[in-house]
CHARMM-style PDB file with segment names, atoms N, HN, CA, C and O in Angstrom:
ATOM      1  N   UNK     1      73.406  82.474  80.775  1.00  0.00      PROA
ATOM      2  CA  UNK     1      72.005  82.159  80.584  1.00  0.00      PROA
ATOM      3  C   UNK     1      71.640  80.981  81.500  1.00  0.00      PROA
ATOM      4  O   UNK     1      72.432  80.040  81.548  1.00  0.00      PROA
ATOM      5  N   UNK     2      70.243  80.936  82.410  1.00  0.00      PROA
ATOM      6  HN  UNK     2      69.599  81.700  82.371  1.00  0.00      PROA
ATOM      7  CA  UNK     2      70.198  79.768  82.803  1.00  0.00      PROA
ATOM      8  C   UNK     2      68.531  79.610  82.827  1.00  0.00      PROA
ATOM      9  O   UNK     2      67.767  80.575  82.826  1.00  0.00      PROA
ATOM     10  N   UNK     3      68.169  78.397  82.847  1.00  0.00      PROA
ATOM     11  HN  UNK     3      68.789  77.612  82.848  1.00  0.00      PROA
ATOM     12  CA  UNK     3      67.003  78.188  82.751  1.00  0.00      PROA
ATOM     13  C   UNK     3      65.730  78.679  83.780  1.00  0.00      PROA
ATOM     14  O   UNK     3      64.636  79.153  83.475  1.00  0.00      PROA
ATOM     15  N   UNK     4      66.241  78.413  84.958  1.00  0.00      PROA
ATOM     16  HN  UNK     4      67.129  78.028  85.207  1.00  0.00      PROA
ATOM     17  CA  UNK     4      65.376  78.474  85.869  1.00  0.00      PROA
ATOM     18  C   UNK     4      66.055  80.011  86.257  1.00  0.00      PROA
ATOM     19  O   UNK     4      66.938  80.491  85.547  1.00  0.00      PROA
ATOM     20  N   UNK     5      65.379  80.916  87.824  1.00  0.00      PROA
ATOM     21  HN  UNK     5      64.662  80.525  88.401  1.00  0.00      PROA
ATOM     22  CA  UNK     5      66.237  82.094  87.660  1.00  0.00      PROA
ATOM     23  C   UNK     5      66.321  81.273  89.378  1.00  0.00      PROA
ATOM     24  O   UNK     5      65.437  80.637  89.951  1.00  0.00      PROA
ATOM     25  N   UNK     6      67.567  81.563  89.789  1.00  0.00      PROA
ATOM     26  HN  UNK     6      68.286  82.079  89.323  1.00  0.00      PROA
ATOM     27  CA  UNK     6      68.794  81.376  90.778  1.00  0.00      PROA
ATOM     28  C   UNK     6      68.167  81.733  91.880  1.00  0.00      PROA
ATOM     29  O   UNK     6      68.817  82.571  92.504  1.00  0.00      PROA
ATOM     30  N   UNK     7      66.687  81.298  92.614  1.00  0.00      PROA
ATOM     31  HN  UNK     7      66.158  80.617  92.108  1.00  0.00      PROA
ATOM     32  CA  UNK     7      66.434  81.480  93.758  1.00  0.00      PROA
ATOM     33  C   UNK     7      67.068  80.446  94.597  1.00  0.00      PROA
ATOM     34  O   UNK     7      66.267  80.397  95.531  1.00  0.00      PROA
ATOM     35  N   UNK     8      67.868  79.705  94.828  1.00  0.00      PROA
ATOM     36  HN  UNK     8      68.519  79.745  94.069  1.00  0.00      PROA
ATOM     37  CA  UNK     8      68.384  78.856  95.904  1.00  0.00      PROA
ATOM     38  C   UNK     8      69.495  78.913  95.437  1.00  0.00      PROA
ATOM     39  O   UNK     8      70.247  78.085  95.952  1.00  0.00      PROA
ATOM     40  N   UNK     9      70.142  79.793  94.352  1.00  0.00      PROA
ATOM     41  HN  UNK     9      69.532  80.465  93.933  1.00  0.00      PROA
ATOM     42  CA  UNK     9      71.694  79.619  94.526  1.00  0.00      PROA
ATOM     43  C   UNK     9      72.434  81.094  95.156  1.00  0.00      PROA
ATOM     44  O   UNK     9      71.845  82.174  95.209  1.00  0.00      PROA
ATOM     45  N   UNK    10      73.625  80.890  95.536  1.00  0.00      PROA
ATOM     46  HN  UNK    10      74.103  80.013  95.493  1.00  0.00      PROA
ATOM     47  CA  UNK    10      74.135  82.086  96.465  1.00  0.00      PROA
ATOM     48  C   UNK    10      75.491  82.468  95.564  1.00  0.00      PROA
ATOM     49  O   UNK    10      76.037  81.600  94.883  1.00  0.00      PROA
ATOM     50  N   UNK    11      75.870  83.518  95.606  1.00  0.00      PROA
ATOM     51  HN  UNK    11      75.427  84.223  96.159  1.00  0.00      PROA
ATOM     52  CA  UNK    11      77.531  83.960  95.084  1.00  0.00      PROA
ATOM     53  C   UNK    11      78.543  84.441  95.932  1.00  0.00      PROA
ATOM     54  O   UNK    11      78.368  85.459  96.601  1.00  0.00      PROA
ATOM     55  N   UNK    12      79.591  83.791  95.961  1.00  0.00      PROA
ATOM     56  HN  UNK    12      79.733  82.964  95.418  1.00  0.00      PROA
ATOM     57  CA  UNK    12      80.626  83.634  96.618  1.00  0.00      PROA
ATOM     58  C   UNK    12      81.551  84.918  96.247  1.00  0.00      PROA
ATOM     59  O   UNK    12      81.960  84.904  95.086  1.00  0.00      PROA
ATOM     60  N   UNK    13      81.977  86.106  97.100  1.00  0.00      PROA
ATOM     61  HN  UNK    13      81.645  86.118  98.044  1.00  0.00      PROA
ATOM     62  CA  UNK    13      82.638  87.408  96.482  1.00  0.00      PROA
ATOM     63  C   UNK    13      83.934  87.053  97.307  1.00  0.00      PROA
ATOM     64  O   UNK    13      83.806  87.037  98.531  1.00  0.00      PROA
ATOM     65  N   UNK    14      84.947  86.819  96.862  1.00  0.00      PROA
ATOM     66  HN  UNK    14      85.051  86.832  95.867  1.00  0.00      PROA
ATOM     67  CA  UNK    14      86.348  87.769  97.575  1.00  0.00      PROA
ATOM     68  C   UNK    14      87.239  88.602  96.987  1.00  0.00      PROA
ATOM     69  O   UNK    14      87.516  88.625  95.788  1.00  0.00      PROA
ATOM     70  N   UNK    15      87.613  89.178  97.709  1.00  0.00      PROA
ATOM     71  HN  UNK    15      87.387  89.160  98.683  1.00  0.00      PROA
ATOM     72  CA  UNK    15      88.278  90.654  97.553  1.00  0.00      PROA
ATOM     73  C   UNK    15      89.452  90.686  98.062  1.00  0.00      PROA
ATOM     74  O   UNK    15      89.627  90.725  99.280  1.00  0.00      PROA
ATOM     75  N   UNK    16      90.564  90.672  97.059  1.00  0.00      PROA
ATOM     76  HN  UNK    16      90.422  90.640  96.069  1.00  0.00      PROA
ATOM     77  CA  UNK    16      92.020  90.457  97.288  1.00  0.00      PROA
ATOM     78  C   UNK    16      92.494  92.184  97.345  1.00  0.00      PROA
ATOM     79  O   UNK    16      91.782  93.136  97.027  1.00  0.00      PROA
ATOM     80  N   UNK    17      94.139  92.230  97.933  1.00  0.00      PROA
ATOM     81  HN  UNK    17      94.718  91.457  98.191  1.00  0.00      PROA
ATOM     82  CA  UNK    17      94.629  93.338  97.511  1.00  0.00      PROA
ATOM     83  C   UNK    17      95.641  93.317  96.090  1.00  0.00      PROA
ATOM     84  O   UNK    17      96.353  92.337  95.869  1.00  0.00      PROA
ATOM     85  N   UNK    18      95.626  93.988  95.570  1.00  0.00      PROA
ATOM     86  HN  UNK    18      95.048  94.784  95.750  1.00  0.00      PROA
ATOM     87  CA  UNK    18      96.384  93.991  94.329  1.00  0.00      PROA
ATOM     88  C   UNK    18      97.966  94.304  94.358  1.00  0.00      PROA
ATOM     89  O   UNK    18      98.929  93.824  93.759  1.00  0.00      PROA
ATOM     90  N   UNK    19      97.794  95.398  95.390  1.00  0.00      PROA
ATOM     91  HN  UNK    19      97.012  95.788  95.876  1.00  0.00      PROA
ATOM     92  CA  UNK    19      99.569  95.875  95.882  1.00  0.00      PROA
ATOM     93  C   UNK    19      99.724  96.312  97.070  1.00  0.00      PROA
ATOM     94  O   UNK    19      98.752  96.891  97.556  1.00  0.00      PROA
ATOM     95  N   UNK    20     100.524  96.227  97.604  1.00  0.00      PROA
ATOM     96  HN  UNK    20     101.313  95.757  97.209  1.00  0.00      PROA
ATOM     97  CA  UNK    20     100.935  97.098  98.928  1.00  0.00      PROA
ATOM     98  C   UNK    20     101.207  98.405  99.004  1.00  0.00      PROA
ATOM     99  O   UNK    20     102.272  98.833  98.557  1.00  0.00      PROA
ATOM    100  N   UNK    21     100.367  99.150  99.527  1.00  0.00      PROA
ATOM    101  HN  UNK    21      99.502  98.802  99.890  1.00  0.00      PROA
ATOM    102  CA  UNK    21     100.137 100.363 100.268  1.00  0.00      PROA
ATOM    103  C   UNK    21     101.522 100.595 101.246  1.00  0.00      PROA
ATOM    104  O   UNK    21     101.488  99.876 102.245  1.00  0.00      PROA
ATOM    105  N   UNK    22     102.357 101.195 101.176  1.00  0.00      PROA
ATOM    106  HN  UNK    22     102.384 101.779 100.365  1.00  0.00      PROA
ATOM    107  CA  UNK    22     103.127 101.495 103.191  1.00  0.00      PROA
ATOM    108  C   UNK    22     103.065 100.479 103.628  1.00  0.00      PROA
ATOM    109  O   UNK    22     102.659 100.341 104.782  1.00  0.00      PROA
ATOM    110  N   UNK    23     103.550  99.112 102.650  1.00  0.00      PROA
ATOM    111  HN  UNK    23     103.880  99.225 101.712  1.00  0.00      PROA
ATOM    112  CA  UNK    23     104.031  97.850 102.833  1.00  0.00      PROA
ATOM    113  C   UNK    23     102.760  97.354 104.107  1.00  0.00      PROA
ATOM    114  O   UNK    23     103.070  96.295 104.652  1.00  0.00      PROA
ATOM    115  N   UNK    24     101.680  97.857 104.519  1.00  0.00      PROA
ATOM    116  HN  UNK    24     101.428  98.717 104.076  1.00  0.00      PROA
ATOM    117  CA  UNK    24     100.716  96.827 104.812  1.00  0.00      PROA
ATOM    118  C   UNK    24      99.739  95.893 104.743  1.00  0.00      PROA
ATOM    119  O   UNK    24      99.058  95.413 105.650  1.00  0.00      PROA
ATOM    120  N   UNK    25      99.735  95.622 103.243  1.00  0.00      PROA
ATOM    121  HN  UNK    25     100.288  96.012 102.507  1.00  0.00      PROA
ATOM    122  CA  UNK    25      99.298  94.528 102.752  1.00  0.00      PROA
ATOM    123  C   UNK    25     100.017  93.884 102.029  1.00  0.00      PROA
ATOM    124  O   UNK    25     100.883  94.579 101.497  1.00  0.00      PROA
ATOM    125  N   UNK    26     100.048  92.392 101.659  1.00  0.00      PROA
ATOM    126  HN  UNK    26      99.345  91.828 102.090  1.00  0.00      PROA
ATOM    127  CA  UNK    26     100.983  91.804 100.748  1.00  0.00      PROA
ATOM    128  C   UNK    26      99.824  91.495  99.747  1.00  0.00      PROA
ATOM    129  O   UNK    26      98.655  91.246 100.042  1.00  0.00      PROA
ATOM    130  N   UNK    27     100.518  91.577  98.210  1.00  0.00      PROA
ATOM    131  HN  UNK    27     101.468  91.779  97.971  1.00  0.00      PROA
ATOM    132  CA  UNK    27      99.978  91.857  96.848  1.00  0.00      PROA
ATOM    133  C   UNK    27      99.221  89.800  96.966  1.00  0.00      PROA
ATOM    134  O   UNK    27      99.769  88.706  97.103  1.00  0.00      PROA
ATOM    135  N   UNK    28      97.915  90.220  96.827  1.00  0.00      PROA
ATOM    136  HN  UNK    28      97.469  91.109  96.716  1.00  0.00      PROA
ATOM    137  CA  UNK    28      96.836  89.019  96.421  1.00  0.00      PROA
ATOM    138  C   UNK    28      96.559  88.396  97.685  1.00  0.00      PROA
ATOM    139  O   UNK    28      96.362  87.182  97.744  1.00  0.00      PROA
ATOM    140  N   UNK    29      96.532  89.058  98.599  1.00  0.00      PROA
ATOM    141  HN  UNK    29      96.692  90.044  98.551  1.00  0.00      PROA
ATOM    142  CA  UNK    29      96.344  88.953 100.372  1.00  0.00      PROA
ATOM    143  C   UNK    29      94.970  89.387 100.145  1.00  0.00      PROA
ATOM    144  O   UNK    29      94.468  90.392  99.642  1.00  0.00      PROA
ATOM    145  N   UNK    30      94.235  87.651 101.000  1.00  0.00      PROA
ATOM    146  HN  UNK    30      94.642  86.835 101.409  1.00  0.00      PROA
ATOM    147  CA  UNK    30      92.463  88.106 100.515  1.00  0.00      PROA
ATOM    148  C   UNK    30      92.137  88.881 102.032  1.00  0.00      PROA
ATOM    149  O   UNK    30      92.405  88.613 103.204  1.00  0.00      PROA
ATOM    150  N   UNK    31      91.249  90.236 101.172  1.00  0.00      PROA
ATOM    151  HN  UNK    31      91.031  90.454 100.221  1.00  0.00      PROA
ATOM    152  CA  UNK    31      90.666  91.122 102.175  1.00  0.00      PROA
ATOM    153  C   UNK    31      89.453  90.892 103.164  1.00  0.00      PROA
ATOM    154  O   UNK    31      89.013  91.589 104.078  1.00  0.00      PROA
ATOM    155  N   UNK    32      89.114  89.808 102.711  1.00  0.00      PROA
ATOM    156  HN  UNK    32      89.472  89.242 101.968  1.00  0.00      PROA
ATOM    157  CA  UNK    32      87.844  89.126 103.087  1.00  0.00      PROA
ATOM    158  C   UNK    32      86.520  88.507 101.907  1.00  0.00      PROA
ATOM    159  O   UNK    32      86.621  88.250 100.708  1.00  0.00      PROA
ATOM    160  N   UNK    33      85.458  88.428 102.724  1.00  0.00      PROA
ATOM    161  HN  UNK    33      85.375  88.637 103.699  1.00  0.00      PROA
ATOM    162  CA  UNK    33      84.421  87.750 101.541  1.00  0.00      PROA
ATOM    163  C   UNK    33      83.180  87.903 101.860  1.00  0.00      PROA
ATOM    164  O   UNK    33      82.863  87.938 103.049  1.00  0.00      PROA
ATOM    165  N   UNK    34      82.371  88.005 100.991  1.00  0.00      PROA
ATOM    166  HN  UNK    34      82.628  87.976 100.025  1.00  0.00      PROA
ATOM    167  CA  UNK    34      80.782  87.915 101.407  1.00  0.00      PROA
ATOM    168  C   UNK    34      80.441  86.864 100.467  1.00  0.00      PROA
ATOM    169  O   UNK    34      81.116  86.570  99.480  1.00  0.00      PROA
ATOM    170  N   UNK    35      78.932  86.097 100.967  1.00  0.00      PROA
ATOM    171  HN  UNK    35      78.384  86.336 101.769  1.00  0.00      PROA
ATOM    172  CA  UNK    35      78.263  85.113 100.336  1.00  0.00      PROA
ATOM    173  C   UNK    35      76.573  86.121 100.352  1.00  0.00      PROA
ATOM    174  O   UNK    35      76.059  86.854 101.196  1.00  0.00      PROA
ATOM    175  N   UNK    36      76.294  85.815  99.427  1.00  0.00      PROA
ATOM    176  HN  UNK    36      76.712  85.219  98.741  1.00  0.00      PROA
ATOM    177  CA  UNK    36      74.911  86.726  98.831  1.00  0.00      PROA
ATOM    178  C   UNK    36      74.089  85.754  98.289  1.00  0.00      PROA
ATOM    179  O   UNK    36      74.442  84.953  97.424  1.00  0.00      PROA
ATOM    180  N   UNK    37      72.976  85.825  98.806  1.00  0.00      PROA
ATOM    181  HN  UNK    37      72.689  86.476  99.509  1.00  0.00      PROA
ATOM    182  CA  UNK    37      72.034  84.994  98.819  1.00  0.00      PROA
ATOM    183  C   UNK    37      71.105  85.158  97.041  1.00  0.00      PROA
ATOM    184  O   UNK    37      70.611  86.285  96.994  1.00  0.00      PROA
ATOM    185  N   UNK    38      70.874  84.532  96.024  1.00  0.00      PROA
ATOM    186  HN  UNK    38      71.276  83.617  96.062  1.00  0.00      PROA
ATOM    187  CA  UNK    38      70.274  85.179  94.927  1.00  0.00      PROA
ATOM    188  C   UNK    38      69.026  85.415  94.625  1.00  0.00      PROA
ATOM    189  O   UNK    38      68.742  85.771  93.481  1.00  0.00      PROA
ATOM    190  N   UNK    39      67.962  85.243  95.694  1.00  0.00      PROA
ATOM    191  HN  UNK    39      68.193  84.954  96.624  1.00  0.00      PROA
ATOM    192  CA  UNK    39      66.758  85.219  95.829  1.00  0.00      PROA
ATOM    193  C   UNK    39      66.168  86.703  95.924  1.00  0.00      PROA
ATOM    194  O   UNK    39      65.220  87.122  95.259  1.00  0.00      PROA
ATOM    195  N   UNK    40      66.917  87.437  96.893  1.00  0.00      PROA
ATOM    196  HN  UNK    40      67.687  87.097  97.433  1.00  0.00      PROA
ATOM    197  CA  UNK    40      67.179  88.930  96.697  1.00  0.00      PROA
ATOM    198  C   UNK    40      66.924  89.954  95.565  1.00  0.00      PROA
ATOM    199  O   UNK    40      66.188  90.914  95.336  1.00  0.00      PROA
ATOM    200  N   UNK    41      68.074  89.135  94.882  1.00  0.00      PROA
ATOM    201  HN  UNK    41      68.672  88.355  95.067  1.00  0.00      PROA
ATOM    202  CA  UNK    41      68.200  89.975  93.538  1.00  0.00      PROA
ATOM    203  C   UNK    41      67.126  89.496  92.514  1.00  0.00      PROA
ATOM    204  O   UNK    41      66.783  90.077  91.484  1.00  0.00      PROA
ATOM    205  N   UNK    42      66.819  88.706  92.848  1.00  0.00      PROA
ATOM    206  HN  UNK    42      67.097  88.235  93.685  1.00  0.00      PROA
ATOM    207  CA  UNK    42      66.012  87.871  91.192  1.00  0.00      PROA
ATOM    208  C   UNK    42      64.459  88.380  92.335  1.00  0.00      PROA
ATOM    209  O   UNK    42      63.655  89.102  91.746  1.00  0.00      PROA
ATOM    210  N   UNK    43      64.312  88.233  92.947  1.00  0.00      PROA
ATOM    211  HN  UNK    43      64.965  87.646  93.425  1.00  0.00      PROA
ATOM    212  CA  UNK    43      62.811  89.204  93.394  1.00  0.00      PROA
ATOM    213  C   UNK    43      62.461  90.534  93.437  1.00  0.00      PROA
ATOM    214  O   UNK    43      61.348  91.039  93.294  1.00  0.00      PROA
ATOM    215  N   UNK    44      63.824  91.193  93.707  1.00  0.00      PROA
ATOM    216  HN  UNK    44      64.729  90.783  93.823  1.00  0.00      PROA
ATOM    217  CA  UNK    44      63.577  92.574  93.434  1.00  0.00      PROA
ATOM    218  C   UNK    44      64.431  93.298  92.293  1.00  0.00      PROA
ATOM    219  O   UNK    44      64.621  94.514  92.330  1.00  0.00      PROA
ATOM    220  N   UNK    45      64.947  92.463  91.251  1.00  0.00      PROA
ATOM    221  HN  UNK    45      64.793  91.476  91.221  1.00  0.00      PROA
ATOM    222  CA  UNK    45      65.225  92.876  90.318  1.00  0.00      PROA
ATOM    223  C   UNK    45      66.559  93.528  90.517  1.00  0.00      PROA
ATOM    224  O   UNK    45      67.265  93.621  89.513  1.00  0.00      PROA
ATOM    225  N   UNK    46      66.915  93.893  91.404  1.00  0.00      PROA
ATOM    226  HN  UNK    46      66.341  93.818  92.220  1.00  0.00      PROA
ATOM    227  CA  UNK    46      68.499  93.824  91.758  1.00  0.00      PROA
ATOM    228  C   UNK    46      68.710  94.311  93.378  1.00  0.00      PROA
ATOM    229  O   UNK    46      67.843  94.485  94.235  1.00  0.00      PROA
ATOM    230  N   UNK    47      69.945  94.442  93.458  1.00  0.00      PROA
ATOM    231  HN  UNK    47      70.649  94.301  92.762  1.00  0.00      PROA
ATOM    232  CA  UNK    47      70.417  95.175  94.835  1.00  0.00      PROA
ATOM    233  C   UNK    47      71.633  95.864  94.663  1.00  0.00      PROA
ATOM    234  O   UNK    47      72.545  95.526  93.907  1.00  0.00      PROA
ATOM    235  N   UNK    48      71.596  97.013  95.525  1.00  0.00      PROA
ATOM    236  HN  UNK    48      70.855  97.288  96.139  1.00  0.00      PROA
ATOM    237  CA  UNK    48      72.619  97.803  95.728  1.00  0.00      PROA
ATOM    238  C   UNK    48      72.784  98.330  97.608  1.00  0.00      PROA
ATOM    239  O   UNK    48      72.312  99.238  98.293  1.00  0.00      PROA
ATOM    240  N   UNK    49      73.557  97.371  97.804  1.00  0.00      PROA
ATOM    241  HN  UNK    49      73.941  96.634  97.247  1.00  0.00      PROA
ATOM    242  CA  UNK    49      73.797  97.498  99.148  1.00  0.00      PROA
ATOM    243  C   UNK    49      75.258  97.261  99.792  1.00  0.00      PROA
ATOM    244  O   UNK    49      76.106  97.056  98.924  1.00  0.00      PROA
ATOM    245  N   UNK    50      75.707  97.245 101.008  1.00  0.00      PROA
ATOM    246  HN  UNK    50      75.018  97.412 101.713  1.00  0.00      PROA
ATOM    247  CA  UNK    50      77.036  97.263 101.937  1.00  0.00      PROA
ATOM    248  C   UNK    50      76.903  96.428 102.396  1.00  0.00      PROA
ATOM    249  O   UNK    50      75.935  96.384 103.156  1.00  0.00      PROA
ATOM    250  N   UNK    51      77.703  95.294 102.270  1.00  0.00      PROA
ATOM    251  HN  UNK    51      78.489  95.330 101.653  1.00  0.00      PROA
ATOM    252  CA  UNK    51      78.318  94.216 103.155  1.00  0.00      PROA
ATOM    253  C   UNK    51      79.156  94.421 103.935  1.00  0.00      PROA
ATOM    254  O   UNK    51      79.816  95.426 103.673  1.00  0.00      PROA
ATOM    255  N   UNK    52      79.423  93.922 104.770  1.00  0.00      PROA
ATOM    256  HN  UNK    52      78.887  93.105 104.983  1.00  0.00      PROA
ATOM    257  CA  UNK    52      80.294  93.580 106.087  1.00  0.00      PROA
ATOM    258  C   UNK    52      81.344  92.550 105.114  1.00  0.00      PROA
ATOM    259  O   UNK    52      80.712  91.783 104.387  1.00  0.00      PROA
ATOM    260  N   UNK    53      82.941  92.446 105.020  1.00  0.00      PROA
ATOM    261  HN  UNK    53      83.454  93.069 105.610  1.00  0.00      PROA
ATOM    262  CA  UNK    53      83.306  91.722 104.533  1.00  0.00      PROA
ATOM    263  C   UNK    53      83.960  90.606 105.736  1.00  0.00      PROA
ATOM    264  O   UNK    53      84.836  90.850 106.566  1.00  0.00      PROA
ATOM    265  N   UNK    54      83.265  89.412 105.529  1.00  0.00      PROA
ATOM    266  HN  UNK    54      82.553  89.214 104.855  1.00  0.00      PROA
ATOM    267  CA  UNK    54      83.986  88.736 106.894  1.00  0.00      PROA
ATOM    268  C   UNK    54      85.825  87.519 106.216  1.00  0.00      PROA
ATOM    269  O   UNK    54      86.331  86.938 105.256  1.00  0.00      PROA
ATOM    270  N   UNK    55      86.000  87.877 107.634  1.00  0.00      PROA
ATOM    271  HN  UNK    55      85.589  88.349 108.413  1.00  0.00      PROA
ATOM    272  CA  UNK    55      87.348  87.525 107.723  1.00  0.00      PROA
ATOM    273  C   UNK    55      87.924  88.977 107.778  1.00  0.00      PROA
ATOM    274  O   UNK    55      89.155  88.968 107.777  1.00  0.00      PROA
ATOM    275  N   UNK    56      87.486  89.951 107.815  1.00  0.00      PROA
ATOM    276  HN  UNK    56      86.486  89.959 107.816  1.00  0.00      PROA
ATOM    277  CA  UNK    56      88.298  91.578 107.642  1.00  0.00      PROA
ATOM    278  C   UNK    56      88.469  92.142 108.666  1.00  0.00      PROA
ATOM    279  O   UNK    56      87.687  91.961 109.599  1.00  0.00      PROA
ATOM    280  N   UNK    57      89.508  92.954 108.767  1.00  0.00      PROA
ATOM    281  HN  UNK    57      90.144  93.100 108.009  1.00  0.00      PROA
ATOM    282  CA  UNK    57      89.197  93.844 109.825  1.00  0.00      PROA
ATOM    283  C   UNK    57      88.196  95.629 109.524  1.00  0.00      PROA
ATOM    284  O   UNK    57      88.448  96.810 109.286  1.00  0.00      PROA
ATOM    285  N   UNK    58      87.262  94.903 109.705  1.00  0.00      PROA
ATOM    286  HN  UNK    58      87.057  93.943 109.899  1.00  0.00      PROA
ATOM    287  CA  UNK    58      85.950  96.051 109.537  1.00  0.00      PROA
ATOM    288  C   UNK    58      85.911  96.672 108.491  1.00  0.00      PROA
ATOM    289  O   UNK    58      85.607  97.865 108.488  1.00  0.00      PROA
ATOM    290  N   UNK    59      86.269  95.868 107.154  1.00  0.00      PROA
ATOM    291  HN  UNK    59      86.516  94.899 107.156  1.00  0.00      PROA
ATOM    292  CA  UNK    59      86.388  96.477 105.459  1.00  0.00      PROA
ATOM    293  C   UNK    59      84.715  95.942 105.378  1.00  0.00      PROA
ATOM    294  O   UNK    59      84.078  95.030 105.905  1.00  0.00      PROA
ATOM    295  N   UNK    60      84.395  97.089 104.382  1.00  0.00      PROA
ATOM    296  HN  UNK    60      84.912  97.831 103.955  1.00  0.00      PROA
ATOM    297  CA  UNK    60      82.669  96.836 103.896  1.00  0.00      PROA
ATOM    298  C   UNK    60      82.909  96.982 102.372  1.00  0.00      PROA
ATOM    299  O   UNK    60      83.709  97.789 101.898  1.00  0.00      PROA
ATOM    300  N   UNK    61      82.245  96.240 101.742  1.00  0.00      PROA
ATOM    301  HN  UNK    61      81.596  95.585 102.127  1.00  0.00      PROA
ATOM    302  CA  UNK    61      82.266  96.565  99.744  1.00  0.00      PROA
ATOM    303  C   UNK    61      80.567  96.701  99.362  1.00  0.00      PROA
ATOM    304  O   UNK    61      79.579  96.118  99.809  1.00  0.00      PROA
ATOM    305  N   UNK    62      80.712  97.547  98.528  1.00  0.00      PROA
ATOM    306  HN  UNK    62      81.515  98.021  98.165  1.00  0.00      PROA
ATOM    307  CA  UNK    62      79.158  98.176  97.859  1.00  0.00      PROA
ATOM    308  C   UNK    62      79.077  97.379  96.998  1.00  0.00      PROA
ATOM    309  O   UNK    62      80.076  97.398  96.278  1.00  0.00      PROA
ATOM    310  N   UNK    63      78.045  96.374  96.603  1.00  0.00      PROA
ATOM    311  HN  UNK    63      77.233  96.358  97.187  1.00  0.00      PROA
ATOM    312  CA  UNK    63      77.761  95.243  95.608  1.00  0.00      PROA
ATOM    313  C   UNK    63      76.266  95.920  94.734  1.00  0.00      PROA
ATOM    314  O   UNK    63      75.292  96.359  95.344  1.00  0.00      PROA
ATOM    315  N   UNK    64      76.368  95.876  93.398  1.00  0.00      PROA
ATOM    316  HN  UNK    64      77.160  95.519  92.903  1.00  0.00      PROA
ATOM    317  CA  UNK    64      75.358  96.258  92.817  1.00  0.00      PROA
ATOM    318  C   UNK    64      75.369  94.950  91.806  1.00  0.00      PROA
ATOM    319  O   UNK    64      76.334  94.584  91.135  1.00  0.00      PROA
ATOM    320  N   UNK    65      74.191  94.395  91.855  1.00  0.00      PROA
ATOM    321  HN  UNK    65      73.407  94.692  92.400  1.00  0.00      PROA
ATOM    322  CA  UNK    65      74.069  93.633  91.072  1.00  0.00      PROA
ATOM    323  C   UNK    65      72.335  93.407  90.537  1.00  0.00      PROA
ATOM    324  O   UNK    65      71.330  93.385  91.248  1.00  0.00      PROA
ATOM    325  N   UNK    66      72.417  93.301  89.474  1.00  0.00      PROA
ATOM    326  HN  UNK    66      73.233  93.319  88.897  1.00  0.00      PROA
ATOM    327  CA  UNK    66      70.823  93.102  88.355  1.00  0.00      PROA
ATOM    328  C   UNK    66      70.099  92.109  87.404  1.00  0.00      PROA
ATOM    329  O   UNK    66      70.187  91.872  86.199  1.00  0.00      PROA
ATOM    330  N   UNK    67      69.454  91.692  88.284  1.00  0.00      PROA
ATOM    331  HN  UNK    67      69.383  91.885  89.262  1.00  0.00      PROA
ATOM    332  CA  UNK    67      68.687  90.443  87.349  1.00  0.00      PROA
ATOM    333  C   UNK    67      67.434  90.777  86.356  1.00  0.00      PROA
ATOM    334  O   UNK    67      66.332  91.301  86.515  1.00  0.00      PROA
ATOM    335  N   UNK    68      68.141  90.218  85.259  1.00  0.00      PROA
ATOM    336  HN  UNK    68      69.036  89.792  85.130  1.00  0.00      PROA
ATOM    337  CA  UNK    68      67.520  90.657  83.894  1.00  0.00      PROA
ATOM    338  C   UNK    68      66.744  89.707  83.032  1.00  0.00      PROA
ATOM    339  O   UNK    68      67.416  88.776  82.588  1.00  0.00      PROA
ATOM    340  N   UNK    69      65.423  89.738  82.682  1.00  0.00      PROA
ATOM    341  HN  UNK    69      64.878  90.495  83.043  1.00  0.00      PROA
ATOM    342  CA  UNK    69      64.815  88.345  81.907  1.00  0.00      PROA
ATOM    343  C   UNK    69      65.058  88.839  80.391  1.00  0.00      PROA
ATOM    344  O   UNK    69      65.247  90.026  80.128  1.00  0.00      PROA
ATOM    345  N   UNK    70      65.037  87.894  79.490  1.00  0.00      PROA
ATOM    346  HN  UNK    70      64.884  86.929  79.704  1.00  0.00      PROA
ATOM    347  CA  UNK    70      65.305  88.407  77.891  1.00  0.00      PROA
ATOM    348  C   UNK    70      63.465  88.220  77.768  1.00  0.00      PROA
ATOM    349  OT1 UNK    70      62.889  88.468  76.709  1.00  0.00      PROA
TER     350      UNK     70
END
């Protein structure tokens, strides 16, 4: 719950691997990260879109996320 709604704050995503595949990843080896701006979501009531994950080699993650008033 927060008082005001989160237009100047951003969320920090990273995305680890859990296990190794054909031994090319090592288990909790971060895949990269996106930072998401929250102004986005709290104006249009959510988003469902593809990031670019940086630090990766060309991995993208589908983020759905929804801002809700009580």
């Amino acid at each position: 719950m927060v008082d005001e709604p989160p237009t100047n704050d951003k969320i920090h995503i990273e995305v680890f691997s859990t296990s190794s595949r054909i031994g090319l990843l090592h288990p909790n080896e971060s895949l990269g990260y996106v930072t998401i701006s929250l102004v986005g979501v709290v104006n249009n009531r959510r988003i469902n879109e593809r990031y670019h994950l940086i630090d990766s080699k060309n991995r993208r993650i589908q983020i759905k996320m929804q801002w809700r008033t009580s």
